[in-house]
Structure formats: C-alpha cells, structure tokens
C-alpha positions as CSV (number, residue, x, y, z in Angstrom):
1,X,212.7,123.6,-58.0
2,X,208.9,124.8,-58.6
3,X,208.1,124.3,-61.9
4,X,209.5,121.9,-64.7
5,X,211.5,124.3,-66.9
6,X,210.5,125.0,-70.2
7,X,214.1,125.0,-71.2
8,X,214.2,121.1,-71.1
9,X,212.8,121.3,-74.0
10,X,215.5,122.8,-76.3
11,X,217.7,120.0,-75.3
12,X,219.0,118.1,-78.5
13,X,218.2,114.3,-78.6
14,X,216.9,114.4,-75.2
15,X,216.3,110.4,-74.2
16,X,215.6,110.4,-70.6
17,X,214.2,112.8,-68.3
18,X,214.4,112.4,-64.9
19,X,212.5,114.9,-62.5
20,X,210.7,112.2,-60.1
21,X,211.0,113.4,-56.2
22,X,211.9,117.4,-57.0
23,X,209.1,118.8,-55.2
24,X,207.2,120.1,-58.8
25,X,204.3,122.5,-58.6
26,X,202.4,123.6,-61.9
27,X,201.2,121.9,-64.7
28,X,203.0,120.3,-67.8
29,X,204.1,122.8,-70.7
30,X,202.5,121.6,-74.0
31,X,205.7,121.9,-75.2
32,X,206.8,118.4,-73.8
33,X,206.1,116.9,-77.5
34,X,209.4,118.6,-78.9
35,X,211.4,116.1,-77.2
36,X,210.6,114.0,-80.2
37,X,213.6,111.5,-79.0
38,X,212.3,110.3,-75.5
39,X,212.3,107.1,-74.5
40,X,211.0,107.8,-70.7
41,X,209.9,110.4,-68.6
42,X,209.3,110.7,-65.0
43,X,207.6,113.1,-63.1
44,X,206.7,110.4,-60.4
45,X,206.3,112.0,-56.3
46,X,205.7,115.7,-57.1
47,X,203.0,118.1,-57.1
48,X,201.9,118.5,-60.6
49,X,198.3,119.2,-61.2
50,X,196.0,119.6,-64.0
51,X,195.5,117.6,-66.8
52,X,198.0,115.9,-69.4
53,X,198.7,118.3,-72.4
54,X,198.1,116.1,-75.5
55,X,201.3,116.4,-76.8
56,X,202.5,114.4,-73.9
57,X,200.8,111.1,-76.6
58,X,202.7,112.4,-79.6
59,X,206.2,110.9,-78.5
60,X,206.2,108.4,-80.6
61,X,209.5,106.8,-79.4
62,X,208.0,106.6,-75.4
63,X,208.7,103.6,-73.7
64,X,208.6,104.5,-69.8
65,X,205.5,107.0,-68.7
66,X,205.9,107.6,-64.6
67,X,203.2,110.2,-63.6
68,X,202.9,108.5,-60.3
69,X,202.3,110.3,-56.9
70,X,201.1,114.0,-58.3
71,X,197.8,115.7,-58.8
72,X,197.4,115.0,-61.9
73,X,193.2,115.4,-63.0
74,X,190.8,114.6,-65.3
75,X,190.5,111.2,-67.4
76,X,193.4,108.9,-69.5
77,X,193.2,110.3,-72.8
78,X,192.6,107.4,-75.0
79,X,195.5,108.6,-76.9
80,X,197.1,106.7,-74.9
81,X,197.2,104.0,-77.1
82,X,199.1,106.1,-79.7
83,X,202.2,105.6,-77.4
84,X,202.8,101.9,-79.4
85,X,206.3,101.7,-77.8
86,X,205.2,102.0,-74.4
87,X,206.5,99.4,-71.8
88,X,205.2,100.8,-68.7
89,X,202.7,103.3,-67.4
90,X,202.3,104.2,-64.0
91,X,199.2,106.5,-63.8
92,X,199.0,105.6,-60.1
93,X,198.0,108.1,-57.0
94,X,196.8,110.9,-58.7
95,X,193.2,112.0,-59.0
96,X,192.3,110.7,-62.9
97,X,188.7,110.3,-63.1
98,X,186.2,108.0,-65.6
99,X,186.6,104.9,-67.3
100,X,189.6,103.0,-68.1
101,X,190.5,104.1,-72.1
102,X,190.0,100.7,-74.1
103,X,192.7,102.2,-76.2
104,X,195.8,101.0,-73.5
105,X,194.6,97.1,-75.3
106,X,196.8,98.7,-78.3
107,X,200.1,98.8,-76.5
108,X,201.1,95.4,-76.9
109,X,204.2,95.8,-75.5
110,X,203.2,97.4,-72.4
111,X,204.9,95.1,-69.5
112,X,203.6,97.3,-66.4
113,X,200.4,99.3,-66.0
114,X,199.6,100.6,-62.7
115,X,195.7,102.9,-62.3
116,X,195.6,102.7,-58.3
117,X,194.9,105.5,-56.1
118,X,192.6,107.3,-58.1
119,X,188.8,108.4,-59.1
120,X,188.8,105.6,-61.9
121,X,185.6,103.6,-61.9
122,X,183.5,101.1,-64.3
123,X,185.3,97.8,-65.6
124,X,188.6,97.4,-66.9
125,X,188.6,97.2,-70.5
126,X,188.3,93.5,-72.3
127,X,191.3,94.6,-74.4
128,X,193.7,95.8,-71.3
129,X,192.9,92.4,-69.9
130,X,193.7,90.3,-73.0
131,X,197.3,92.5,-72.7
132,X,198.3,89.5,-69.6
133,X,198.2,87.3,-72.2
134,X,201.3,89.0,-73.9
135,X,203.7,90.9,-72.0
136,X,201.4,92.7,-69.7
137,X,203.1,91.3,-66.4
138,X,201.7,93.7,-63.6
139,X,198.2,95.5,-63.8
140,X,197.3,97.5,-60.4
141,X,194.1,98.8,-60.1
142,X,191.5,100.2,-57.6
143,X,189.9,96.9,-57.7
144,X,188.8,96.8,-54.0
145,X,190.1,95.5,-50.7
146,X,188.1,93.7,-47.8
147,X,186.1,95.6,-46.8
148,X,186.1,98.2,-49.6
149,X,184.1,97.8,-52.8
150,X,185.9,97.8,-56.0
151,X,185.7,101.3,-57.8
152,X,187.2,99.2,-60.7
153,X,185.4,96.0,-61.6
154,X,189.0,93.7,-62.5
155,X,188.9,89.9,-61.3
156,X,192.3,89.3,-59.3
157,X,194.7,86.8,-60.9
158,X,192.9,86.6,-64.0
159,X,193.4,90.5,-65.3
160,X,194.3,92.4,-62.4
161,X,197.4,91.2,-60.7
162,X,197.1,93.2,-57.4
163,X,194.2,95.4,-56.0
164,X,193.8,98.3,-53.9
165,X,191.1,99.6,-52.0
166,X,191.2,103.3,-54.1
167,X,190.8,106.9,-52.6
168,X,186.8,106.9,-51.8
C-alpha cells in the first residue's frame, strides 16, 4: 500500500482506523474530517510527509491521535486543543517544528502526550504542565539527555515524565 485511500472515507460510522506499520507514502487527504464518528486513528511507523490537513482537528469525537514514526512537517496546530475528547497524542519522531501549542492545556482528559524526536524547541507550555495534575500520566519530550542540551525546556518529574535527547 502507497497511499492512504481516499475511499476510507465513505465508510459509514467509521470508529477506528488502523493503518500504523503499512509502509504509507503521501500526505493526508483533507477529506479525513468526514469520518465524523472516529474515535482513533493511527498512522503511526509510515512515511507520510507534509503537514496535518486541518480537518484532521474537526473530529470532534477523537480520542486516540498516533502520528508517530512518519515525516510529518511543520508546527502542532493549536487546534489541537479543539480535539476535547482526546486521551492520547503521540506526535513523536516526526519532524514538527516551533513551540509547543499552549492549546494541548485544554484537553483535560489527555492521559498520554508524547513530542520526542522532533524540531520542537522553547518551553513547554505552563498549561500542558498543569495537565499532570489531572490525568496527564506520560509527557515525553525532547527535553535533553546527558550530554545533549534540551531543545525543550521541561523539568523531569515535575512536567515531563521522560526525556530524550531530540534529532539535532
């Protein structure tokens, strides 16, 4: 399989889509916001590229987001935080750029959140941190490793719970 196919997408009442280790090439089709019903999606351990298409933070009903392990580019939209039934997010291995969105501190029900392995860089947002004290159980960022600097600034233990040394 190269390319996700657009024909997914006409699938009544879709819940969960599965496509993690398929060898994937391409981008996402914009058209991943019809499946209105889908609770999680995984892409994770393929070659996509590119950038998210924003329709990708109009399901509403998402509660597991796997993008891990692809090529995915450019910064977290901060639309993000629009995905309110969101449990985990693994963003992880990918080359996503910029600062941590602020807007992730909105998902309070978000139980996993992994940034690692990427181009992120600054601090990690007061209100993703203040997520630990909720649900928030695992937070994995590119918040250094002896003897690598921290791309993201994230104090171990206290909002980050593990840290890796990132892709620089």
């Amino acid at each position: 399989m190269n390319e996700m196919p657009h024909e997914i997408t006409q699938i009544a009442r879709l819940l969960d889509l599965n496509l993690s280790n398929n060898e994937l090439k391409g981008t996402l089709p914009r058209i991943l916001g019809d499946l209105v019903d889908l609770k999680t999606f995984n892409v994770g351990k393929n070659a996509i590229e590119g950038r998210l298409p924003d329709s990708i933070f109009e399901l509403e009903r998402l509660e597991v987001l796997n993008l891990n392990g692809n090529d995915f580019s450019g910064t977290i939209n901060g639309k993000v935080g629009d995905l309110r039934r969101l449990k985990e997010a693994h963003f992880g291995d990918n080359r996503f750029e910029g600062e941590i969105p602020s807007n992730l501190g909105r998902l309070s029900d978000l139980e996993l959140l992994q940034l690692q392995d990427n181009d992120l860089e600054g601090e990690m947002p007061a209100e993703v941190c203040e997520l630990r004290d909720e649900k928030l159980d695992e937070l994995w960022s590119d918040c250094g490793t002896p003897p690598n600097p921290p791309q993201v600034e994230c104090e171990l233990d206290v909002c980050c719970t593990k840290c890796f040394a990132g892709r620089r």
